[in-house]
N, C-alpha and C positions, 0 to 999 in steps of 0.2 A: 359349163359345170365340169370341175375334175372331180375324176374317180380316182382312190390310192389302187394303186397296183395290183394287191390284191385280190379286192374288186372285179379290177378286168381280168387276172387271170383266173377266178370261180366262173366270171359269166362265158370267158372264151372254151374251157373246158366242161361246164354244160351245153355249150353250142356244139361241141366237136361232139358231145354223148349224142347230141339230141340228130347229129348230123347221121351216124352209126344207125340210131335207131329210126331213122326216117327211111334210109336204104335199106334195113332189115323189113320192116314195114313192107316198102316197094317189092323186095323178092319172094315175102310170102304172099301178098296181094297177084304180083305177075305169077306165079303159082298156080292161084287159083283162077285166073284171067283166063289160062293153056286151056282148060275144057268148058269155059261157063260158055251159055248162050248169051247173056247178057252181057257185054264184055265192061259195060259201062260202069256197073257198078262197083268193082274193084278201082277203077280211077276214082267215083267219087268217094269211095271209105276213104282212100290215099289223100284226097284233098281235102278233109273234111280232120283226119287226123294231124295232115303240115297246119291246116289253120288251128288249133287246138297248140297243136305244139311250140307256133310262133306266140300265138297270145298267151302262154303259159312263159314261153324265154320272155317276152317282154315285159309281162307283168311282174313277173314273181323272180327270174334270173334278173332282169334286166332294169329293175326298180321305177318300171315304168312306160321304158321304150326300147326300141330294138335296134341295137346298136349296127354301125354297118361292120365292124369287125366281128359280129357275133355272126351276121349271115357269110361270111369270107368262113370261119370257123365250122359254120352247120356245113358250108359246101365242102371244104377238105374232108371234114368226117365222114361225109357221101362217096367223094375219090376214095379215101383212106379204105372203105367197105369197097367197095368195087373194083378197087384194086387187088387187094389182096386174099378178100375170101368170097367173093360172089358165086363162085362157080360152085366152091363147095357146097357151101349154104345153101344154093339153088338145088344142087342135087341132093341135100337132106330133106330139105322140105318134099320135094318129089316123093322122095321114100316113102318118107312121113304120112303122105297124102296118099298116096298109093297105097297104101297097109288100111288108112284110116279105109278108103272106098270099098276096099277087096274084102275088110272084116262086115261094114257094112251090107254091103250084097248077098255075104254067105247069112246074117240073121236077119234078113228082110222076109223073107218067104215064111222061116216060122212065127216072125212078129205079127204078122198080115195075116195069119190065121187066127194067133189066139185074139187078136185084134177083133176080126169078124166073129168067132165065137163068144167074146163078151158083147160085143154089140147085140150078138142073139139072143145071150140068156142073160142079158143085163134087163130088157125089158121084166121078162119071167119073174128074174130077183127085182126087181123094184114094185111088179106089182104082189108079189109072197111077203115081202118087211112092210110094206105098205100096211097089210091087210094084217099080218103080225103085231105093229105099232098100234093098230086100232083097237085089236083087242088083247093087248095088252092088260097086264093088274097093276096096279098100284099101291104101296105100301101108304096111308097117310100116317099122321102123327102118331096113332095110338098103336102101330104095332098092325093094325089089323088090316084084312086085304078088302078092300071093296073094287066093284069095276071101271072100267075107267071113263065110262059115260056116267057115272054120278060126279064125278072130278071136274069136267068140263061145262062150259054154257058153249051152247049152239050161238052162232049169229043169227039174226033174221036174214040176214043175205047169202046165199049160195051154198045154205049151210055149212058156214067154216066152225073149225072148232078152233078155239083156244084156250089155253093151259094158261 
């Protein structure tokens, strides 16, 4: 089967994007690899995005299949990233990451409190509206207020109400 020219050069220059951003991928993933306990799991986001990324070249770049100068293409754009800006890139992300943990840390202690103070008085508040909701008034059609247990039928079971 020939391809016009054209063709191969759309699908050779999304291979070469798709090759940039699989290395970009790789150096935020090894990023996050430097302090995880689980080291595994940044490998497998990384292999789970290359497969993503190949079935997307080959489906949708590739009208079908994946050419072998499309992976010759995705590999130079991986050289082409790691040749020339890996280091930097590695050391923004650092940054990047290290701002993200350090901001975290400093609002964990107060989050963790109002956190356990809603857990306290969220009980309290849920049974206060509860008991609110129950007796409640209600306006019916005519303007007029009656209570809200003339409004409802009881169940025979568990006495639920329903509106």
């Amino acid at each position: 089967m020939d391809l016009p020219v054209y063709l191969q050069l759309r699908q050779a220059a999304a291979s070469f994007a798709a090759g940039i951003a699989a290395a970009l991928v790789y150096d935020v993933l090894a990023v996050l690899r430097l302090g995880a306990r689980l080291r595994v799991l940044p490998d497998i986001a990384f292999c789970a995005f290359l497969a993503a990324m190949y079935f997307f070249l080959g489906l949708e770049v590739g009208d079908g299949g994946l050419r072998i100068f499309m992976l010759v293409f995705i590999f130079l754009g991986m050289w082409a990233y790691f040749g020339l800006s890996r280091g930097k890139v590695r050391r923004l992300f650092c940054k990047i990451f290290t701002i993200i943990i350090k901001t975290a840390n400093i609002i964990k202690k107060p989050v963790k409190k109002i956190l356990v103070m809603l857990k306290k008085y969220g009980k309290i508040l849920k049974k206060l509206f509860k008991n609110l909701w129950e007796r409640c008034i209600l306006y019916n059609k005519n303007g007029s207020l009656e209570s809200n247990e003339k409004n409802t039928r009881k169940s025979p079971r568990k006495n639920r109400v329903y509106r």
